[in-house]
ZADO-1210 file (C-alpha; in nm, 4 decimals, padded with zeros to 6 digits):
<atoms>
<atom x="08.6501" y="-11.8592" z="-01.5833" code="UNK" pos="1"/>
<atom x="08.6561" y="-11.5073" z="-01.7198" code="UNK" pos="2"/>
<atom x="08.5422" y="-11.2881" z="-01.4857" code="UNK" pos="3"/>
<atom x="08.5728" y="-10.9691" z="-01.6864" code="UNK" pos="4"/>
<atom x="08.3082" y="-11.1136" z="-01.9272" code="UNK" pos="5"/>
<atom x="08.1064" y="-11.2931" z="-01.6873" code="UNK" pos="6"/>
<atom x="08.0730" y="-10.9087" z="-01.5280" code="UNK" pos="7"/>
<atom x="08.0384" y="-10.7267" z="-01.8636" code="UNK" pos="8"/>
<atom x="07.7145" y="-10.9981" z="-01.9286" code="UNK" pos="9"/>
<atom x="07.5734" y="-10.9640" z="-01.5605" code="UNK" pos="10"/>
<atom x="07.5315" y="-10.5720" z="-01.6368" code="UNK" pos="11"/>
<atom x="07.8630" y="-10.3798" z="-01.5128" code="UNK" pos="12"/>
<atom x="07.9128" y="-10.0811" z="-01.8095" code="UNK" pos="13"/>
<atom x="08.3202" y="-10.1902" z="-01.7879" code="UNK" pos="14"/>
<atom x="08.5137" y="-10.4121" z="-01.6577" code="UNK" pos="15"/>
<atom x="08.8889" y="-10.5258" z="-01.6724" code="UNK" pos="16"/>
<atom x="09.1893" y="-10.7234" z="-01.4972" code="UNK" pos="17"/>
<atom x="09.4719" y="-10.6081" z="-01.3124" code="UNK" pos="18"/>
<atom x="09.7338" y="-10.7470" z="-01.1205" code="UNK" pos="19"/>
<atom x="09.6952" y="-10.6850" z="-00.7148" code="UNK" pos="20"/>
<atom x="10.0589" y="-10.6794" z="-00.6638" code="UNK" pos="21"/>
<atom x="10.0367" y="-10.3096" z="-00.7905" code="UNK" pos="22"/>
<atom x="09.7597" y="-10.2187" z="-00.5322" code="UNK" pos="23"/>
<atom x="09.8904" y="-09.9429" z="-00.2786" code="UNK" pos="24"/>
<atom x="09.6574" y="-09.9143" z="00.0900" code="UNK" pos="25"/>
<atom x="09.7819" y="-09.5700" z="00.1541" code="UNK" pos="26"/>
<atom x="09.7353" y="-09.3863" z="00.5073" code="UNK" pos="27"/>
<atom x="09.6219" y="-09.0596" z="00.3057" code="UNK" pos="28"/>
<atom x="09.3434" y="-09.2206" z="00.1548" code="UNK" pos="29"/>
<atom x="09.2839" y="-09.3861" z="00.4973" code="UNK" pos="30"/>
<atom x="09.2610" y="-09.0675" z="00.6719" code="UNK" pos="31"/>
<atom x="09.0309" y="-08.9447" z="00.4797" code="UNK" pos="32"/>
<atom x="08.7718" y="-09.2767" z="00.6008" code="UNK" pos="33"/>
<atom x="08.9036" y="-09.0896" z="00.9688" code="UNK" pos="34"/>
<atom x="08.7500" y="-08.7947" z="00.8926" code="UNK" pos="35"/>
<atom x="08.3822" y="-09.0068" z="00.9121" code="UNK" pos="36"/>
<atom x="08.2210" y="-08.7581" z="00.6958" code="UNK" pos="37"/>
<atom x="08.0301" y="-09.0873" z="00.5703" code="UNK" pos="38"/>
<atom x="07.9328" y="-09.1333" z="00.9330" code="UNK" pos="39"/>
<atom x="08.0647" y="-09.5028" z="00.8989" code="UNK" pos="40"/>
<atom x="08.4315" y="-09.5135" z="01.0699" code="UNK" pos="41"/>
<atom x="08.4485" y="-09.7113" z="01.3503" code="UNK" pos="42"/>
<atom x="08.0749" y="-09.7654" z="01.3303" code="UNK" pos="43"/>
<atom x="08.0394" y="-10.0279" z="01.0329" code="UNK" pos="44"/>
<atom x="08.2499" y="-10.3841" z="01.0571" code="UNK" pos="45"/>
<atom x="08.3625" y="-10.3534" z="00.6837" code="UNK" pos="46"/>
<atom x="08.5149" y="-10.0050" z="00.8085" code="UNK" pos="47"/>
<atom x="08.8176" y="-09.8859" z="00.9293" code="UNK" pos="48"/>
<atom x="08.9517" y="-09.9317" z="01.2233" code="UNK" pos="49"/>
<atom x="08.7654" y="-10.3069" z="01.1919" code="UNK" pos="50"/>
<atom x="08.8340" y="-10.3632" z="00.8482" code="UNK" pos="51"/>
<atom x="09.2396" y="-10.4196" z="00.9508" code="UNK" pos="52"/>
<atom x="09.5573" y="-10.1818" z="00.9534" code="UNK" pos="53"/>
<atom x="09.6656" y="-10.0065" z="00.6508" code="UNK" pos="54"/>
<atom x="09.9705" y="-10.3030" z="00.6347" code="UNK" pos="55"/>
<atom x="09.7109" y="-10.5734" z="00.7005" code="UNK" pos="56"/>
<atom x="09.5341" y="-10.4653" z="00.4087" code="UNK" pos="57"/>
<atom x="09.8134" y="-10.4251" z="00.2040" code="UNK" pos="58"/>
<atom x="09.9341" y="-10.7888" z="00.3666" code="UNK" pos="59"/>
<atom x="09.6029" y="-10.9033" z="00.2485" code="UNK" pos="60"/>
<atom x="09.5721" y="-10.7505" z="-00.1098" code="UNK" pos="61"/>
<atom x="09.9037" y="-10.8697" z="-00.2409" code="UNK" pos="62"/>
<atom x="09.8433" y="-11.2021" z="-00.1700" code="UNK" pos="63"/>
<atom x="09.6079" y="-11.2349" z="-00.4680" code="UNK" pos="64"/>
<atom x="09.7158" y="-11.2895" z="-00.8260" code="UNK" pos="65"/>
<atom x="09.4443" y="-11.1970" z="-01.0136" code="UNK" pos="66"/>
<atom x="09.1963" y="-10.8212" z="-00.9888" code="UNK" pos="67"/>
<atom x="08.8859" y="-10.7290" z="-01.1547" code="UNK" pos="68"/>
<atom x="08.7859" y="-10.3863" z="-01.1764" code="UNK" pos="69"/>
<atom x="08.3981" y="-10.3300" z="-01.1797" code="UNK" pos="70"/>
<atom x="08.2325" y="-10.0312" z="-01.3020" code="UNK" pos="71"/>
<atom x="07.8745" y="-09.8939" z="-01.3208" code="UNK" pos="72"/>
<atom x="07.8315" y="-09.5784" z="-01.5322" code="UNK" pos="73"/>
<atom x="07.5662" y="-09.3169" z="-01.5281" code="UNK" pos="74"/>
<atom x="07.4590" y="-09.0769" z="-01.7699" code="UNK" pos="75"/>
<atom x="07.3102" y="-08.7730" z="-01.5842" code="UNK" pos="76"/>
<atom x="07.0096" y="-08.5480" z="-01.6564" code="UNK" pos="77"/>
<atom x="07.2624" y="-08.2181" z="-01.5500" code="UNK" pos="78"/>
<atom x="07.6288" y="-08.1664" z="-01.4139" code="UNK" pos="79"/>
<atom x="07.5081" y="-08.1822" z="-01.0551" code="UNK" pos="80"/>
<atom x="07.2490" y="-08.4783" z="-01.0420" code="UNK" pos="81"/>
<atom x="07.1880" y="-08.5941" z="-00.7197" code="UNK" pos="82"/>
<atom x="06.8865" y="-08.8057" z="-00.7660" code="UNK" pos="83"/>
<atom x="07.0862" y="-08.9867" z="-01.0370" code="UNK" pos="84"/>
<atom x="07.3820" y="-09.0216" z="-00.8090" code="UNK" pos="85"/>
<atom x="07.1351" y="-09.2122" z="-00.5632" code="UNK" pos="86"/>
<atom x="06.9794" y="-09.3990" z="-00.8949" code="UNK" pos="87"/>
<atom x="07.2902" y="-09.5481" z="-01.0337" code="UNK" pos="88"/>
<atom x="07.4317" y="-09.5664" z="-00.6911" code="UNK" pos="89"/>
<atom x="07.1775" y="-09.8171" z="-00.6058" code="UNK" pos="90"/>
<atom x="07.1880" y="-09.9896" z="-00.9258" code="UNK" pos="91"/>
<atom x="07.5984" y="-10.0194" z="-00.8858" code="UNK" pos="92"/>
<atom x="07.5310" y="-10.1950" z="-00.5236" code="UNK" pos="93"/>
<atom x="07.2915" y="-10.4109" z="-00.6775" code="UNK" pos="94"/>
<atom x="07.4968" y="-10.5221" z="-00.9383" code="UNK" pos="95"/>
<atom x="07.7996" y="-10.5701" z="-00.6897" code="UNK" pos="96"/>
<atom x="07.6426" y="-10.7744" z="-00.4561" code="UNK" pos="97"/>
<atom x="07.4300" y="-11.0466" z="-00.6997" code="UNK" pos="98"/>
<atom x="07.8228" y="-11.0681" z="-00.8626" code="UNK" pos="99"/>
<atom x="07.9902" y="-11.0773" z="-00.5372" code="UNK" pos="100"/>
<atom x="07.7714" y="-11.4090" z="-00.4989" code="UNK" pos="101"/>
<atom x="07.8683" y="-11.5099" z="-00.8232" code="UNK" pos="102"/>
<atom x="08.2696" y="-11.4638" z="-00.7878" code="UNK" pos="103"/>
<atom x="08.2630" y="-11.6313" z="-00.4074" code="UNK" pos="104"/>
<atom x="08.1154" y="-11.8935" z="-00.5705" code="UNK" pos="105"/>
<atom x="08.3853" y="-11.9522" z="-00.8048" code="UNK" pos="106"/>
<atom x="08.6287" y="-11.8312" z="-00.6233" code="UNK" pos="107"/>
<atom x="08.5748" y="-11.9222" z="-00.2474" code="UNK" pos="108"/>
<atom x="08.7857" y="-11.6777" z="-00.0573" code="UNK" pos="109"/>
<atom x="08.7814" y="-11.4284" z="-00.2759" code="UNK" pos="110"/>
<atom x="08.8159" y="-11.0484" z="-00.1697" code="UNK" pos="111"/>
<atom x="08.5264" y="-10.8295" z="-00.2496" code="UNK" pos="112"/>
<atom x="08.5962" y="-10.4087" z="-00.2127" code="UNK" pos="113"/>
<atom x="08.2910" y="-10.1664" z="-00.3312" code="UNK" pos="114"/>
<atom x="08.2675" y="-09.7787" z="-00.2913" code="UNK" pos="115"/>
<atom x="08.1912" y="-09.6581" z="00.0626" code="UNK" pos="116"/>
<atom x="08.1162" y="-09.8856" z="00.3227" code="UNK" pos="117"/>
<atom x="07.8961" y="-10.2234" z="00.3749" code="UNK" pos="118"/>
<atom x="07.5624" y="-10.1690" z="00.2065" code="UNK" pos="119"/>
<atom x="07.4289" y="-10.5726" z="00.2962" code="UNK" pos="120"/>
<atom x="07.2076" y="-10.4312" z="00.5616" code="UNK" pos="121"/>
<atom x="07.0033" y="-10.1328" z="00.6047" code="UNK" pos="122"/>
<atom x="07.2157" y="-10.0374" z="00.9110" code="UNK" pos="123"/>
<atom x="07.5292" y="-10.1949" z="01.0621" code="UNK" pos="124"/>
<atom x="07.4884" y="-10.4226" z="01.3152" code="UNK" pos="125"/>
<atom x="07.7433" y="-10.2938" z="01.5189" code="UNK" pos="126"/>
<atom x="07.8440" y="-10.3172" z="01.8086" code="UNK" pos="127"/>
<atom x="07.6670" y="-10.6655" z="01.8006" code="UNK" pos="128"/>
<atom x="07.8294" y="-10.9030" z="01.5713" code="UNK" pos="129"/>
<atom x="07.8190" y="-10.8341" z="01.1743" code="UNK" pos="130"/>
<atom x="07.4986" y="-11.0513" z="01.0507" code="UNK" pos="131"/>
<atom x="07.6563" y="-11.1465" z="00.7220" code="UNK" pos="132"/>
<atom x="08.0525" y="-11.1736" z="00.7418" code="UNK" pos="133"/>
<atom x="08.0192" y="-11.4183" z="00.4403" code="UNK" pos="134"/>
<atom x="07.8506" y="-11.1736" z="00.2411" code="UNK" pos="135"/>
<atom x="07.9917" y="-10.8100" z="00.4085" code="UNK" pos="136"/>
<atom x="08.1985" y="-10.6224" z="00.1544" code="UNK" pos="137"/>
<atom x="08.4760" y="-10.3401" z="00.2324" code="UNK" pos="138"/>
<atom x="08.5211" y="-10.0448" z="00.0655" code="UNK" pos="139"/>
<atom x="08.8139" y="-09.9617" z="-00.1595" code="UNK" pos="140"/>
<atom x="08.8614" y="-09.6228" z="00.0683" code="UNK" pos="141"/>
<atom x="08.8734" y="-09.8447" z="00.3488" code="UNK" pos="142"/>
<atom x="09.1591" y="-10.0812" z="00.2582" code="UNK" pos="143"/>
<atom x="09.3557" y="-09.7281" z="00.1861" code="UNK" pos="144"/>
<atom x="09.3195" y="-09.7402" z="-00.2651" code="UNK" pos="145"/>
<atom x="09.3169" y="-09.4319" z="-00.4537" code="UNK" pos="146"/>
<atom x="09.0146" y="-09.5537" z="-00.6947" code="UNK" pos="147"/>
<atom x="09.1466" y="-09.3402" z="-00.9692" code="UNK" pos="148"/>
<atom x="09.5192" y="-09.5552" z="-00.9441" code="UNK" pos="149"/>
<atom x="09.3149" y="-09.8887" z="-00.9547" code="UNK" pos="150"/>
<atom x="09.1325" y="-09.7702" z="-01.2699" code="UNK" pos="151"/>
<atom x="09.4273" y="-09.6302" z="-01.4342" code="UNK" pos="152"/>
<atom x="09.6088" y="-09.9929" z="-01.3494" code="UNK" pos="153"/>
<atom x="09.3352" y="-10.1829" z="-01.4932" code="UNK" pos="154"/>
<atom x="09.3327" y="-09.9645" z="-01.8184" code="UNK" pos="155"/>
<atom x="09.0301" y="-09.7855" z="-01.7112" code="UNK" pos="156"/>
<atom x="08.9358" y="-09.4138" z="-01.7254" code="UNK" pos="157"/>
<atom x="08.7934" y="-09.3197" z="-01.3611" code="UNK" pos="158"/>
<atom x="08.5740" y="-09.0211" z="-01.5632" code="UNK" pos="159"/>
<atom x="08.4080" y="-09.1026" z="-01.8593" code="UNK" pos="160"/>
<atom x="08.3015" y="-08.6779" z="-01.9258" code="UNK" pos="161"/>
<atom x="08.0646" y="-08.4263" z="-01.8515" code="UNK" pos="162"/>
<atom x="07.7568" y="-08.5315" z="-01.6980" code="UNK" pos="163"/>
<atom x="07.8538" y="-08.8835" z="-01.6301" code="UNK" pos="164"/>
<atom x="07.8824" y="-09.0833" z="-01.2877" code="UNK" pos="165"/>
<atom x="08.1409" y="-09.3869" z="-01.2197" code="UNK" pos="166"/>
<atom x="08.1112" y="-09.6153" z="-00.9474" code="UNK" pos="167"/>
<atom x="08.3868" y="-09.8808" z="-00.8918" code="UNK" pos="168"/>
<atom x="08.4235" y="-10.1946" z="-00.7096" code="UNK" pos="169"/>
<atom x="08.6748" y="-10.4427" z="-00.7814" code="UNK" pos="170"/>
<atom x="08.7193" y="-10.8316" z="-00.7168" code="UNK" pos="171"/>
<atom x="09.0469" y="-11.0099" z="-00.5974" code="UNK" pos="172"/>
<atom x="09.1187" y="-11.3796" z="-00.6304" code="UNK" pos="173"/>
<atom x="09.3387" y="-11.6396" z="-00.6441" code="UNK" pos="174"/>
<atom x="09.3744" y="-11.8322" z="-01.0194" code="UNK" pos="175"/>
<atom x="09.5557" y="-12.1381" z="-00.9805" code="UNK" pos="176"/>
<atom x="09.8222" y="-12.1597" z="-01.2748" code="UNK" pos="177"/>
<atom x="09.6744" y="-12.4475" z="-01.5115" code="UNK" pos="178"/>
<atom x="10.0096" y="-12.6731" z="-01.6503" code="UNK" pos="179"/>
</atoms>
């Protein structure tokens, strides 16, 4: 099943494969979650520290064979847009998560990571137990990626020029090698 396509036709303005193997969870771009200037860390399950170590999402990462990168671009009404920030924002979450239902579906066990934390409910369940673990989704920040390394490794430009806004996500999964 091609994903890429099967993304491109559900509404995502680009999407293309890359190989996990080259995905690098870095403790700078982990730090940064540290920081909680999203107000999530160690508040949201799909966050860091819950989310796993920087090694166990490495660990966890590499042992897919096949990526998808997903993005949602905006054009903007000025430079500095924040209601169309929050407008394609939403749509980009929207989009992820009717897909994400799609690619579990076809790929059961498949790895889901979106920008910024969980957005399944209106506000994390935690410290009670996540409502959704089949459907919760992890950021790329979270599991330590430089978003602008996965896009170049998919082929992708991260900005697409002035007045524009990019949000990523990006898919892992196991393909089983056909004879």
């Amino acid at each position: 099943m091609d994903l890429v396509q099967l993304a491109i036709e559900h509404g995502f303005s680009h999407a293309a494969e890359f190989d996990p193997k080259v995905l690098e969870a870095r403790q700078d771009v982990r730090a940064m979650c540290e920081e909680d200037k999203c107000h999530a860390y160690a508040k949201n399950w799909t966050c860091p520290p819950f989310c796993g170590t920087v090694e166990e999402c490495q660990e966890k990462m590499h042992s897919y064979n096949k990526g998808v990168l997903l993005q949602t671009e905006g054009k903007l009404t000025k430079v500095i847009d924040w209601l169309g920030y929050i407008e394609f924002g939403k749509k980009h979450n929207d989009l992820l998560y009717s897909f994400a239902d799609t690619a579990r579906e076809l790929y059961p066990g498949c790895l889901v990571l979106g920008g910024g934390g969980c957005r399944m409910c209106t506000k994390c369940a935690h410290p009670k137990p996540c409502r959704h673990p089949d459907k919760a989704i992890s950021s790329m920040e979270g599991y330590g990626l430089l978003v602008s390394r996965v896009c170049e490794s998919a082929g992708l430009p991260y900005y697409y020029g002035e007045k524009t806004i990019t949000y990523c996500a990006c898919i892992l999964y196991n393909e089983q090698e056909t004879e």
